[in-house]
NUNUDO-544817 format. One record per residue: x, y, z of N, C-alpha, C, O, CB in turn; residue number from 0; residue in three letters; chain. Coordinates in nm, 4 decimals, decimal comma. Glycine has a CB too. Layout:
REM NUNUDO-544817
+----------+----------+----------+----------+----------+----------+----------+----------+----------+----------+----------+----------+----------+----------+----------+-----+-----+---+
!      n_x !      n_y !      n_z !     ca_x !     ca_y !     ca_z !      c_x !      c_y !      c_z !      o_x !      o_y !      o_z !     cb_x !     cb_y !     cb_z !   k !   r ! c !
+----------+----------+----------+----------+----------+----------+----------+----------+----------+----------+----------+----------+----------+----------+----------+-----+-----+---+
!        X !        Y !        Z !        X !        Y !        Z !        X !        Y !        Z !        X !        Y !        Z !        X !        Y !        Z ! NUM ! ALA ! A !
...
+----------+----------+----------+----------+----------+----------+----------+----------+----------+----------+----------+----------+----------+----------+----------+-----+-----+---+
This chain:
REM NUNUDO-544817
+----------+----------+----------+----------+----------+----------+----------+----------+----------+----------+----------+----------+----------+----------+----------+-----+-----+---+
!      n_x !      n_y !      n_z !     ca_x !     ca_y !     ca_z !      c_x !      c_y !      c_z !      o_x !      o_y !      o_z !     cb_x !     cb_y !     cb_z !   k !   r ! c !
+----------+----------+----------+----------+----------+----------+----------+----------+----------+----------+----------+----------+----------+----------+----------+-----+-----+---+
!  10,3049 !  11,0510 !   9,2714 !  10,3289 !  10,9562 !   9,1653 !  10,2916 !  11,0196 !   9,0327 !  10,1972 !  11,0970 !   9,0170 !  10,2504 !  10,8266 !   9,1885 !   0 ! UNK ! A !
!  10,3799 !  10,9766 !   8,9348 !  10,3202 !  11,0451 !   8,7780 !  10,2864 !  10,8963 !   8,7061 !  10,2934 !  10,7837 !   8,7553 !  10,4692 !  11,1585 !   8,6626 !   1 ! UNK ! A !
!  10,2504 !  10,9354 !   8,5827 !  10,1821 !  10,8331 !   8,5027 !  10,3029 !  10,7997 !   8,4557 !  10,3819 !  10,8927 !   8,4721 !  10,0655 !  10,8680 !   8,3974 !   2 ! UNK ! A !
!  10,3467 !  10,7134 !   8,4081 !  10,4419 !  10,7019 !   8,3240 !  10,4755 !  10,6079 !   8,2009 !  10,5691 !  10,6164 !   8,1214 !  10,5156 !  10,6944 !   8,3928 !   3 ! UNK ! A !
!  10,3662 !  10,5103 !   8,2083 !  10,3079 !  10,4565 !   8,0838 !  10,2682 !  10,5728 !   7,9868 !  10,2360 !  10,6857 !   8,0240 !  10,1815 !  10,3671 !   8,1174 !   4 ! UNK ! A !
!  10,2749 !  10,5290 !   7,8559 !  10,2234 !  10,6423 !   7,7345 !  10,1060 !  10,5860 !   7,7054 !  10,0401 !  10,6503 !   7,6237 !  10,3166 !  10,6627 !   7,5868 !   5 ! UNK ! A !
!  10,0468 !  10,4649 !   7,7539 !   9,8820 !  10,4231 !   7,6828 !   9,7904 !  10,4548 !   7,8106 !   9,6708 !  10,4259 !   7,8060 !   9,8560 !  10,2215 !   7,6261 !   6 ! UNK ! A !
!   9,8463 !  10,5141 !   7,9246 !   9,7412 !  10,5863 !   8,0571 !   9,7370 !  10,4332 !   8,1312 !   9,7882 !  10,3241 !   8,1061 !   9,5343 !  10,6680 !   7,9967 !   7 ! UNK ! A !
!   9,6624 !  10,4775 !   8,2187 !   9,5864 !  10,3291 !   8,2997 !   9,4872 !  10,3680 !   8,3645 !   9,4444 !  10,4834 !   8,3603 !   9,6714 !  10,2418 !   8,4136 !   8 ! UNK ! A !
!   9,4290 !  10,2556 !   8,4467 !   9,2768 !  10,2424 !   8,4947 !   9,3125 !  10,2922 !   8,6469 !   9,4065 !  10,2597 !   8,7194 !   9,1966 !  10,0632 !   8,4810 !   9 ! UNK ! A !
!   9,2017 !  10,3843 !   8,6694 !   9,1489 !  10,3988 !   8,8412 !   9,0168 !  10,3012 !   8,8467 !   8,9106 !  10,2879 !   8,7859 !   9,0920 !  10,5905 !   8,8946 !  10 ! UNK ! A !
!   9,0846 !  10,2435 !   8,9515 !   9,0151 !  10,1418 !   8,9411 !   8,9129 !  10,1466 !   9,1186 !   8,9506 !  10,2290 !   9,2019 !   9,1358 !  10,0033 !   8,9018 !  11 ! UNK ! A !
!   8,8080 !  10,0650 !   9,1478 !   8,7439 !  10,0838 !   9,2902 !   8,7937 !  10,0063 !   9,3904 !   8,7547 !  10,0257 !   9,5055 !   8,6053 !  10,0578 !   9,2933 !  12 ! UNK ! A !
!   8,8957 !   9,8983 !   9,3585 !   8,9548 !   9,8841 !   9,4554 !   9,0749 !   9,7966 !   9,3868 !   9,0987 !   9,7843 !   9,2666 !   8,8683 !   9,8320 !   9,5679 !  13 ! UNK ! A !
!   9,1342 !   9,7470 !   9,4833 !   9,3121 !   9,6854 !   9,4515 !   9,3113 !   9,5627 !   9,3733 !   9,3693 !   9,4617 !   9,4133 !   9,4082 !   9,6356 !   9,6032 !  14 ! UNK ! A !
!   9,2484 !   9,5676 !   9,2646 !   9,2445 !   9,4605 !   9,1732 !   9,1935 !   9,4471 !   9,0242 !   9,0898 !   9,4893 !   8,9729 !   9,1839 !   9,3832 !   9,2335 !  15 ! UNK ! A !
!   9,3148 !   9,3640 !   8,9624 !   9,2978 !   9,4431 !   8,7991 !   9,1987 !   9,3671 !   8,7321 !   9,2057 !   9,3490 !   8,6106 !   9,4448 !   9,4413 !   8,6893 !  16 ! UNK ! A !
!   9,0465 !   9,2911 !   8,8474 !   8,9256 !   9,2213 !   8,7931 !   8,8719 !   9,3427 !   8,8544 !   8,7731 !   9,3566 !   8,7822 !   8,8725 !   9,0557 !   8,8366 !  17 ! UNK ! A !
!   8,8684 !   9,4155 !   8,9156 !   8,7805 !   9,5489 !   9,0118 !   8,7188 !   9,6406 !   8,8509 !   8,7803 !   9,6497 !   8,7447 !   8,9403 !   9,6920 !   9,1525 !  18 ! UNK ! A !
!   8,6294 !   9,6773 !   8,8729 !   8,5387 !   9,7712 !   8,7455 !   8,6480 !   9,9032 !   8,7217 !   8,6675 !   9,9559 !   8,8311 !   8,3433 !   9,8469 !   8,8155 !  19 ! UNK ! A !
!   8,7090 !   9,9579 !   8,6345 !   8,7399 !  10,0815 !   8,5936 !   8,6900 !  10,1976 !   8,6111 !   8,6333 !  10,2205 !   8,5043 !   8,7442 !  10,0803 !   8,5041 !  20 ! UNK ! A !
!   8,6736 !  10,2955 !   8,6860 !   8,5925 !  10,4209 !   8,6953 !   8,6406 !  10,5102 !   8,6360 !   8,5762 !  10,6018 !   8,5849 !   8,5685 !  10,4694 !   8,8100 !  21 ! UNK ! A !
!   8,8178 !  10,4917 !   8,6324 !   8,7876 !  10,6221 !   8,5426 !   8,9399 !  10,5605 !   8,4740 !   8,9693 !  10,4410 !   8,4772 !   8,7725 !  10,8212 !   8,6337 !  22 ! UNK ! A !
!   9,0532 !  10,7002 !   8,3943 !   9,1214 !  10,6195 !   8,3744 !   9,2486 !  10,7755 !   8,4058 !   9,2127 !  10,8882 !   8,4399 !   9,0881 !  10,5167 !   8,2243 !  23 ! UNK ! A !
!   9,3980 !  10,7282 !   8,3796 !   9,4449 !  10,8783 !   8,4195 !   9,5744 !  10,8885 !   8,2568 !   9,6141 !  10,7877 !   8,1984 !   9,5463 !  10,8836 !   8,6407 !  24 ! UNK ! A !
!   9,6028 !  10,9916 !   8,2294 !   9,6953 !  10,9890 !   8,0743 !   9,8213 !  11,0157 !   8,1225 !   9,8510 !  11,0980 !   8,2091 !   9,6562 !  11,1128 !   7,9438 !  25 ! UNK ! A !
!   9,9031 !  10,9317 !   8,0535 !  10,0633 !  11,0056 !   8,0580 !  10,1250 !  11,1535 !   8,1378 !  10,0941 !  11,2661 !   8,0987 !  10,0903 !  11,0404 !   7,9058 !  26 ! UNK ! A !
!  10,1980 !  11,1320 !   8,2312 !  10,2056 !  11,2130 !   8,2783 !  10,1359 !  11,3050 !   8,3786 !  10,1832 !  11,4107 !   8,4204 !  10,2255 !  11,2330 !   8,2139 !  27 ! UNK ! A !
!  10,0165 !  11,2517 !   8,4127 !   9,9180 !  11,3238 !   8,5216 !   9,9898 !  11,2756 !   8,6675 !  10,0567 !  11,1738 !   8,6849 !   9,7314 !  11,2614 !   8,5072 !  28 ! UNK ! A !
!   9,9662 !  11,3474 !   8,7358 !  10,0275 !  11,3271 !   8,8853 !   9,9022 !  11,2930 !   9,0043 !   9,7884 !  11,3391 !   9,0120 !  10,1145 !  11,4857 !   8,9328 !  29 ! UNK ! A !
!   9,9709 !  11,1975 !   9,0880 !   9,8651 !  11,1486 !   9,1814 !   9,9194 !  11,1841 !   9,2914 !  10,0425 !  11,1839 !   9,2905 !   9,8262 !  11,0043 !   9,1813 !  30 ! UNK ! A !
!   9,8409 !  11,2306 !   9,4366 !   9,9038 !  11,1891 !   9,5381 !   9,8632 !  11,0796 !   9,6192 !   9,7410 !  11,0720 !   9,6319 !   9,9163 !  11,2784 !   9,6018 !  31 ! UNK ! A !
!   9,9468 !  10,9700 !   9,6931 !   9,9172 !  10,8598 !   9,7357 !   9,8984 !  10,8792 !   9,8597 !   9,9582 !  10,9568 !   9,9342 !   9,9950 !  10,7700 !   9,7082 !  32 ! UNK ! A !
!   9,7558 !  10,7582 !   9,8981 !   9,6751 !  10,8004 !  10,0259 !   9,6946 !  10,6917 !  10,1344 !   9,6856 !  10,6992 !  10,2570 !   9,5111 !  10,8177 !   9,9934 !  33 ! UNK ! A !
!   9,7381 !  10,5383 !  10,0123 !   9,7958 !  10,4479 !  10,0934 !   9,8101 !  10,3538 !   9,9657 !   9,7419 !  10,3436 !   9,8637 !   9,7091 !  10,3977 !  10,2325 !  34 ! UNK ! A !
!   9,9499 !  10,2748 !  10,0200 !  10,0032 !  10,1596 !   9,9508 !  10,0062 !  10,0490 !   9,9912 !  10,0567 !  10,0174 !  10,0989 !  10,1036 !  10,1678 !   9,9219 !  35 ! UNK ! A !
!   9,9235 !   9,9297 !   9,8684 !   9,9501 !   9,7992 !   9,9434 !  10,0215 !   9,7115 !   9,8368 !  10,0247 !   9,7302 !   9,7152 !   9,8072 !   9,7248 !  10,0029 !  36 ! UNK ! A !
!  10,0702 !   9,6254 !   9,8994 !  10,1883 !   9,5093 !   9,7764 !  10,0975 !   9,3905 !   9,8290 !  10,0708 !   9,3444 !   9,9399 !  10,4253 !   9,4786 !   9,8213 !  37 ! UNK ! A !
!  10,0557 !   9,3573 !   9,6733 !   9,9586 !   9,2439 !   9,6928 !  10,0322 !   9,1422 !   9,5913 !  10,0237 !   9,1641 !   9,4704 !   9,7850 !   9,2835 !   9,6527 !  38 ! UNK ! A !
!  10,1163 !   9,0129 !   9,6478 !  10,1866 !   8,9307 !   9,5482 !  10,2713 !   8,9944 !   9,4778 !  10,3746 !   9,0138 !   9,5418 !  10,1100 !   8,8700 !   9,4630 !  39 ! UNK ! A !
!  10,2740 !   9,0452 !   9,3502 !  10,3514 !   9,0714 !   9,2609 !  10,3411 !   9,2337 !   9,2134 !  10,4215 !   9,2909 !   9,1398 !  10,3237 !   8,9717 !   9,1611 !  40 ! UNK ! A !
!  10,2168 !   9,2940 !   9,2773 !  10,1633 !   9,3942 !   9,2298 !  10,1973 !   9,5062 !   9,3169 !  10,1861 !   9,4629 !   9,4316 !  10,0325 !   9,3728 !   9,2105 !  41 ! UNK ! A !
!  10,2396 !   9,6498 !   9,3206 !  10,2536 !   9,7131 !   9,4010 !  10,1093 !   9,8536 !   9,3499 !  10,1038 !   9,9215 !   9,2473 !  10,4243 !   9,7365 !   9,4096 !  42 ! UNK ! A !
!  10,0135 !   9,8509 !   9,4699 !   9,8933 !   9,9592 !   9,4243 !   9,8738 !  10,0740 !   9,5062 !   9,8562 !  10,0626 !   9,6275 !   9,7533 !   9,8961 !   9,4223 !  43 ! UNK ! A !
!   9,8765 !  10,2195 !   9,4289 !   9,8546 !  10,3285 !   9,4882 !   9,7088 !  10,3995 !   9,4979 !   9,6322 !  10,4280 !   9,4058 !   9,9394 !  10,4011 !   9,4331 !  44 ! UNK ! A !
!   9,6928 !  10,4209 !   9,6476 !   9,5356 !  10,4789 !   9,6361 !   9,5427 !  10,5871 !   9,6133 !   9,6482 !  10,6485 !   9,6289 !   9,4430 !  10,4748 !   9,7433 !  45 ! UNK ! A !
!   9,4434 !  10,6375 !   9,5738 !   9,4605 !  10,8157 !   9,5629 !   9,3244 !  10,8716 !   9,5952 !   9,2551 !  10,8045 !   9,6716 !   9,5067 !  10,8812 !   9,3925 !  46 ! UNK ! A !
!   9,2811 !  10,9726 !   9,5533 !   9,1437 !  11,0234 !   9,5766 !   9,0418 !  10,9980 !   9,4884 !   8,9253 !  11,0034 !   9,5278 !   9,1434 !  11,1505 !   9,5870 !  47 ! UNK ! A !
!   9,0700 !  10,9700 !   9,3701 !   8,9623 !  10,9259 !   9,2603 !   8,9716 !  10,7706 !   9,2716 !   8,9202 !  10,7190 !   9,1724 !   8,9982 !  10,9836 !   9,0920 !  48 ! UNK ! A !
!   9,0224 !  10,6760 !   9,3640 !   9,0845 !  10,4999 !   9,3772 !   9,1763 !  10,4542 !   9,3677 !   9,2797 !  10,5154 !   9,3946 !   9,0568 !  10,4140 !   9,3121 !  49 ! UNK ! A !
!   9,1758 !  10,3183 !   9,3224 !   9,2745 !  10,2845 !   9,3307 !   9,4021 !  10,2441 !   9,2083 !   9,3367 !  10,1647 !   9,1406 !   9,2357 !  10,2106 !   9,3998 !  50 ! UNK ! A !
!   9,4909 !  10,2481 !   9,1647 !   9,5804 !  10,1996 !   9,0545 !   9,6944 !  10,1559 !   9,0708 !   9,7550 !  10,1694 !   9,1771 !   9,6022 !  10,2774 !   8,9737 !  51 ! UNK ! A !
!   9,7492 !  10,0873 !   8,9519 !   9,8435 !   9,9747 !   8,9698 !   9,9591 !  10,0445 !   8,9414 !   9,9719 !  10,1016 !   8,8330 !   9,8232 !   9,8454 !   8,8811 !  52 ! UNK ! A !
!  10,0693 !  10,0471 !   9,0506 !  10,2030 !  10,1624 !   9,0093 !  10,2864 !  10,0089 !   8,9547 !  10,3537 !  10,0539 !   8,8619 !  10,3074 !  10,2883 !   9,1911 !  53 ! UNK ! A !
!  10,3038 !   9,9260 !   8,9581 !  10,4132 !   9,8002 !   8,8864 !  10,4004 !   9,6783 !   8,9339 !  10,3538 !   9,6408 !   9,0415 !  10,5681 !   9,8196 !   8,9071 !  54 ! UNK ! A !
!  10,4267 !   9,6434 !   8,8823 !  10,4391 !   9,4154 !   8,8723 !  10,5356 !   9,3505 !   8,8104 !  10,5763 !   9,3792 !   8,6978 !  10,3157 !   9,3222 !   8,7765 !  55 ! UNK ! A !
!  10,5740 !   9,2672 !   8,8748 !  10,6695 !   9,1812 !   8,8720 !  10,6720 !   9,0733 !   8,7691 !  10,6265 !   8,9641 !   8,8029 !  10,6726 !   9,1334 !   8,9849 !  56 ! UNK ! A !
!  10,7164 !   9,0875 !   8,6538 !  10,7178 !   9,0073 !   8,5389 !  10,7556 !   8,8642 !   8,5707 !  10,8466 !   8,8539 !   8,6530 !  10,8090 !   9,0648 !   8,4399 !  57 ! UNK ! A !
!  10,7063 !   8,7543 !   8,5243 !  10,7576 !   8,6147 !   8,5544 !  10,9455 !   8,5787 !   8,5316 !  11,0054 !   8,4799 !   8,5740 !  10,6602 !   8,5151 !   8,4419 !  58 ! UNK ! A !
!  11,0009 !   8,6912 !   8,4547 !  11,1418 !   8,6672 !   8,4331 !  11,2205 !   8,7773 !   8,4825 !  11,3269 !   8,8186 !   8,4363 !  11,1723 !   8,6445 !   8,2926 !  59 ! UNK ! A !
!  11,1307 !   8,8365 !   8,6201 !  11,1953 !   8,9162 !   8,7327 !  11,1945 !   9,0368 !   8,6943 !  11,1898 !   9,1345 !   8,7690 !  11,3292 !   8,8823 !   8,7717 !  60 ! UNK ! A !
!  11,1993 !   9,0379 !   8,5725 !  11,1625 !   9,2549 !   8,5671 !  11,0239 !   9,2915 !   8,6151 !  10,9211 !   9,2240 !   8,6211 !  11,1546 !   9,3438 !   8,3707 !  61 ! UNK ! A !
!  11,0552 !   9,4449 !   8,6547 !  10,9654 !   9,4869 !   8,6948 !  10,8831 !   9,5973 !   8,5568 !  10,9553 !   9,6555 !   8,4759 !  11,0185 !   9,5426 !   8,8297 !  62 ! UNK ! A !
!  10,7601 !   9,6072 !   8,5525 !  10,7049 !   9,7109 !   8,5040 !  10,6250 !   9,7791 !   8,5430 !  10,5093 !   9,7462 !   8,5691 !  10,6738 !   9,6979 !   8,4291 !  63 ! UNK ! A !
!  10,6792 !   9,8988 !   8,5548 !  10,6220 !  10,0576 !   8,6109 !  10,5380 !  10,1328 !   8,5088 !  10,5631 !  10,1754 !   8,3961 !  10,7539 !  10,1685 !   8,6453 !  64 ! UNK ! A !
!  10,4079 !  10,1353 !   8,6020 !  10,2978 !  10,2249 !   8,5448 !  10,2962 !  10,3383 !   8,5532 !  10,2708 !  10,4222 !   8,4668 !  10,1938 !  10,2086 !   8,5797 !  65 ! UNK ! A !
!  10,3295 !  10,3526 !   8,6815 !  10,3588 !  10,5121 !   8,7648 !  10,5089 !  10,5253 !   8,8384 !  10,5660 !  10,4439 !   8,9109 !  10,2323 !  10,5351 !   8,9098 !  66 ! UNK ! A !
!  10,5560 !  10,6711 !   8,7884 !  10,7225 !  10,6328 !   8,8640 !  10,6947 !  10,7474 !   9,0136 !  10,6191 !  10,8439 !   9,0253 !  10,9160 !  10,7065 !   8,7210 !  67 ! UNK ! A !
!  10,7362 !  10,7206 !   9,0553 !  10,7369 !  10,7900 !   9,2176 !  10,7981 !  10,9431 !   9,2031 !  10,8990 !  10,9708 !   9,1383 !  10,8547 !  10,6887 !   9,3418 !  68 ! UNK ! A !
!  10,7313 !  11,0194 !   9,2634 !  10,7599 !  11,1699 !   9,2883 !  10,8161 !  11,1961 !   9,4126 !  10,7851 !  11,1214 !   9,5054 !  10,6406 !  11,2539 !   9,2803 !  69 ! UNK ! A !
!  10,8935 !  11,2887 !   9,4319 !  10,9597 !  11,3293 !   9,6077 !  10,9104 !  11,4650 !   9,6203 !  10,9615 !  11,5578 !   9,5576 !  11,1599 !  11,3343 !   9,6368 !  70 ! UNK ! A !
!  10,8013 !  11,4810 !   9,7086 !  10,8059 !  11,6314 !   9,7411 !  10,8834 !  11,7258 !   9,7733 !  10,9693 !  11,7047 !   9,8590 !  10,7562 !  11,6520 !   9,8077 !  71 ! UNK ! A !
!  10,8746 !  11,8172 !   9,7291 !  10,9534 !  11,9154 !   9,7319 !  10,9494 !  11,9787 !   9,8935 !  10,8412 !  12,0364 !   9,9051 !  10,9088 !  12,0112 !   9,6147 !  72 ! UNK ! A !
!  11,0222 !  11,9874 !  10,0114 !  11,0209 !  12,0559 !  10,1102 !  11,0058 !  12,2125 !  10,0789 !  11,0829 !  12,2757 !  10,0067 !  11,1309 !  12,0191 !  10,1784 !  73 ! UNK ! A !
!  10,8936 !  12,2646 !  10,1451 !  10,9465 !  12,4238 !  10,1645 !  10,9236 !  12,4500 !  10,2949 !  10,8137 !  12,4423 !  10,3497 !  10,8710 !  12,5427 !  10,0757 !  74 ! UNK ! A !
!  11,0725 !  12,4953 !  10,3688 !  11,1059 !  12,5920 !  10,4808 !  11,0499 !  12,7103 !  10,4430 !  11,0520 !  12,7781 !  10,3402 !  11,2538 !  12,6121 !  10,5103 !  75 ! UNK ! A !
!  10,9748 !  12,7233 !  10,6021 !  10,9881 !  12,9067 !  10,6011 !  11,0690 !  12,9974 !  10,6466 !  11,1022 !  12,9913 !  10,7649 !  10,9027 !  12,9659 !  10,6554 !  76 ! UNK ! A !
!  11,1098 !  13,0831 !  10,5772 !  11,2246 !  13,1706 !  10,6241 !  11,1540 !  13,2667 !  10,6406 !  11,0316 !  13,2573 !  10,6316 !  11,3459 !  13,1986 !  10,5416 !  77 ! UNK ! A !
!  11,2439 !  13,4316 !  10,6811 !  11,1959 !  13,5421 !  10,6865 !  11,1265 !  13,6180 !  10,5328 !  11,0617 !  13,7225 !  10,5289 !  11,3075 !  13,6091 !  10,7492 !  78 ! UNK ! A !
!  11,1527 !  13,5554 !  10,4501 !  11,0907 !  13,6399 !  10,3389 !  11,0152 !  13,5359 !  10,2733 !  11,0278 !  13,5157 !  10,1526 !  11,1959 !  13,7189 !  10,2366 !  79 ! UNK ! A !
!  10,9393 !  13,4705 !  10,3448 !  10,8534 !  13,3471 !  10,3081 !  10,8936 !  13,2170 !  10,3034 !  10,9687 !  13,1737 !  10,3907 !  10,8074 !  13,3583 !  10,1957 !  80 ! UNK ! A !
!  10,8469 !  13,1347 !  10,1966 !  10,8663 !  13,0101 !  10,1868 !  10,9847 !  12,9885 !  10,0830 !  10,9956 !  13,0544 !   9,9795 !  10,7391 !  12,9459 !  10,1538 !  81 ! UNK ! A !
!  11,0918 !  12,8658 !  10,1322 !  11,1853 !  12,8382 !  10,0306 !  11,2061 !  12,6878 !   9,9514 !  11,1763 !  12,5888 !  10,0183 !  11,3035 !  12,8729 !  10,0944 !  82 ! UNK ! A !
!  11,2352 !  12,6751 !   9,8697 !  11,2320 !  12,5093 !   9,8462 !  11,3716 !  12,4456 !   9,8551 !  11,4519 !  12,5133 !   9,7909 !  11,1721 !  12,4686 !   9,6919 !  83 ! UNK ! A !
!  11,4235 !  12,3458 !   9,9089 !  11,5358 !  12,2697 !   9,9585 !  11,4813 !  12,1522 !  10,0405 !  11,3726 !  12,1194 !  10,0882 !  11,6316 !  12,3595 !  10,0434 !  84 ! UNK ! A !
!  11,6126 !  12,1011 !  10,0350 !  11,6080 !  11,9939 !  10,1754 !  11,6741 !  12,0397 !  10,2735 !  11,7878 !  12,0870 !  10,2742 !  11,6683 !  11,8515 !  10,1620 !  85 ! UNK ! A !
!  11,5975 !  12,0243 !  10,3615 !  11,5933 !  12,0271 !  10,4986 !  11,6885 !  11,9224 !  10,5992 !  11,6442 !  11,8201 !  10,6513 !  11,4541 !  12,0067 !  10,5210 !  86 ! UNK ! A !
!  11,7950 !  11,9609 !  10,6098 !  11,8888 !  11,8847 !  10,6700 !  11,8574 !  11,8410 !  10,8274 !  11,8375 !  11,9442 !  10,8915 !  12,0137 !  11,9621 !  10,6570 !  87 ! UNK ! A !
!  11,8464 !  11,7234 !  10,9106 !  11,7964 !  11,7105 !  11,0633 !  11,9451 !  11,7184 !  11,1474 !  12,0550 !  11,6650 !  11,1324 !  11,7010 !  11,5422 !  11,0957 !  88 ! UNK ! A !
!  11,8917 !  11,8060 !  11,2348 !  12,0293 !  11,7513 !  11,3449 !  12,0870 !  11,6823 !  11,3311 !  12,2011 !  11,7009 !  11,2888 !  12,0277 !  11,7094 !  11,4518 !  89 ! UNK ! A !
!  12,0162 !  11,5113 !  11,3729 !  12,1348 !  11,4053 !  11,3598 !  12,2569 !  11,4299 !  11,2225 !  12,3775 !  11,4337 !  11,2471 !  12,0495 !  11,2463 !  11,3342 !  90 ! UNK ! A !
!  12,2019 !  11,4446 !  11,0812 !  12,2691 !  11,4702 !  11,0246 !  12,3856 !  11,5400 !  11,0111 !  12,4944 !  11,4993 !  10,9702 !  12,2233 !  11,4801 !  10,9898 !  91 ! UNK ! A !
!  12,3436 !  11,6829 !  11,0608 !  12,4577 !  11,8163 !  11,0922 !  12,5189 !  11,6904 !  11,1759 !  12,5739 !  11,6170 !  11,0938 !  12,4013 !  12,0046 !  11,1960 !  92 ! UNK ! A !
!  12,5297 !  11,6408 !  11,2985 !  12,6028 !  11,5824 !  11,3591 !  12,6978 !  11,5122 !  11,3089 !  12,8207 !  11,5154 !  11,3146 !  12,5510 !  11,5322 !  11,4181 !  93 ! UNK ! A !
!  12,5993 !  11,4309 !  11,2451 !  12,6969 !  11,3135 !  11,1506 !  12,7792 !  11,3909 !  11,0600 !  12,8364 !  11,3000 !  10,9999 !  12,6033 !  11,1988 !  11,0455 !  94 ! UNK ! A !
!  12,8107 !  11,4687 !  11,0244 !  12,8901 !  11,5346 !  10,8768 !  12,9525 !  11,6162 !  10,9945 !  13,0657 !  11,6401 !  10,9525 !  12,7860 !  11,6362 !  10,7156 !  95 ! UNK ! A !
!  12,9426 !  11,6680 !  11,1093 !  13,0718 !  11,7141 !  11,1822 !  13,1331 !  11,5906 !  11,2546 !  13,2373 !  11,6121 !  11,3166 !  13,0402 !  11,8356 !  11,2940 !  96 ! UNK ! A !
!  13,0953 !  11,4960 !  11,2550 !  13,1757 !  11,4140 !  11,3437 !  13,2635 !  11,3433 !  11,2210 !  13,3800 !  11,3073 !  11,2381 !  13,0788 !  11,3029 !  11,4515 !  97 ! UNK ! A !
!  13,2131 !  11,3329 !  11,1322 !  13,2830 !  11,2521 !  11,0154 !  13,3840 !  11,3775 !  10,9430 !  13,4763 !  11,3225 !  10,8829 !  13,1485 !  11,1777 !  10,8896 !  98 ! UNK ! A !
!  13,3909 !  11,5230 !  10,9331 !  13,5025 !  11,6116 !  10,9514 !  13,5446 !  11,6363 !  11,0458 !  13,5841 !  11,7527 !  11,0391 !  13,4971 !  11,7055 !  10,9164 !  99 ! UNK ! A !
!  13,5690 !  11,5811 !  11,1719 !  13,6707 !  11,5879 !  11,2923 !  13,7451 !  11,4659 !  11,2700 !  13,8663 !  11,4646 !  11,2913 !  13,6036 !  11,5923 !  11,4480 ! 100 ! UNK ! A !
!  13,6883 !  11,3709 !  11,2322 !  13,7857 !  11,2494 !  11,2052 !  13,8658 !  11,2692 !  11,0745 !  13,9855 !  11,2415 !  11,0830 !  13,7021 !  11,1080 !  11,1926 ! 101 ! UNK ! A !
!  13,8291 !  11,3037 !  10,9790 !  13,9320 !  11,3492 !  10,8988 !  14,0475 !  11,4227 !  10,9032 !  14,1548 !  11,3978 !  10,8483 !  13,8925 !  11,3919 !  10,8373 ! 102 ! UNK ! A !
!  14,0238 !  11,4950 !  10,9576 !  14,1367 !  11,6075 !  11,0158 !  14,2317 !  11,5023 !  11,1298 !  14,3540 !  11,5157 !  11,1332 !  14,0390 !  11,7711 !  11,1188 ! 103 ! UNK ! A !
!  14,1633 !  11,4022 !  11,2169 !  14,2731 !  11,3242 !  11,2539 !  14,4070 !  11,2556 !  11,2030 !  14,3988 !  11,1895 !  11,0995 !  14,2252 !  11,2556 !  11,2854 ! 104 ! UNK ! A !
!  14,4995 !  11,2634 !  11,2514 !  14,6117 !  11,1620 !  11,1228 !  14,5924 !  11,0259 !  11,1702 !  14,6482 !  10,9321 !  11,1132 !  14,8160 !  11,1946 !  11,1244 ! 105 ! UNK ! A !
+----------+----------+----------+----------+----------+----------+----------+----------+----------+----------+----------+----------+----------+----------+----------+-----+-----+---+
């Protein structure tokens, strides 16, 4: 997860925005999440320094995001080390040859 508010936010000691502040994190710092819980309206990411609020559900249905979500990067190892991509699964290869054999059908 990255920060993605520009005024930072609170790490907080546990999943609640009455919980004491311990510390706080700035624009753009990256977290990794240790576990997520959706409490009502609130969606909260734990991390290693606690806990913080990644978004909430505005009373007129928008949402606002504190933190926007990151996708790790896969790295395969190949013969000349490590590479970064996605990693395609079997089923997949399957699915994308079975869906070009049917094409080629008339």
């Amino acid at each position: 997860w990255r920060v993605s508010t520009h005024r930072g936010i609170y790490v907080r000691e546990t999943f609640t925005t009455t919980a004491c502040p311990v510390d706080t994190l700035e624009h753009g710092e990256i977290l990794v999440e240790i576990e997520a819980k959706q409490i009502d309206n609130q969606l909260w990411i734990c991390h290693k320094d606690g806990w913080c609020l990644a978004s909430t559900q505005l009373r007129d249905g928008t949402s606002h995001d504190l933190l926007s979500p990151r996708m790790p990067t896969l790295r395969t190892k190949t013969k000349k080390g490590f590479s970064r991509g996605k990693r395609e699964s079997k089923s997949s290869r399957q699915l994308l040859k079975i869906r070009d054999n049917n094409a080629s059908v008339p």
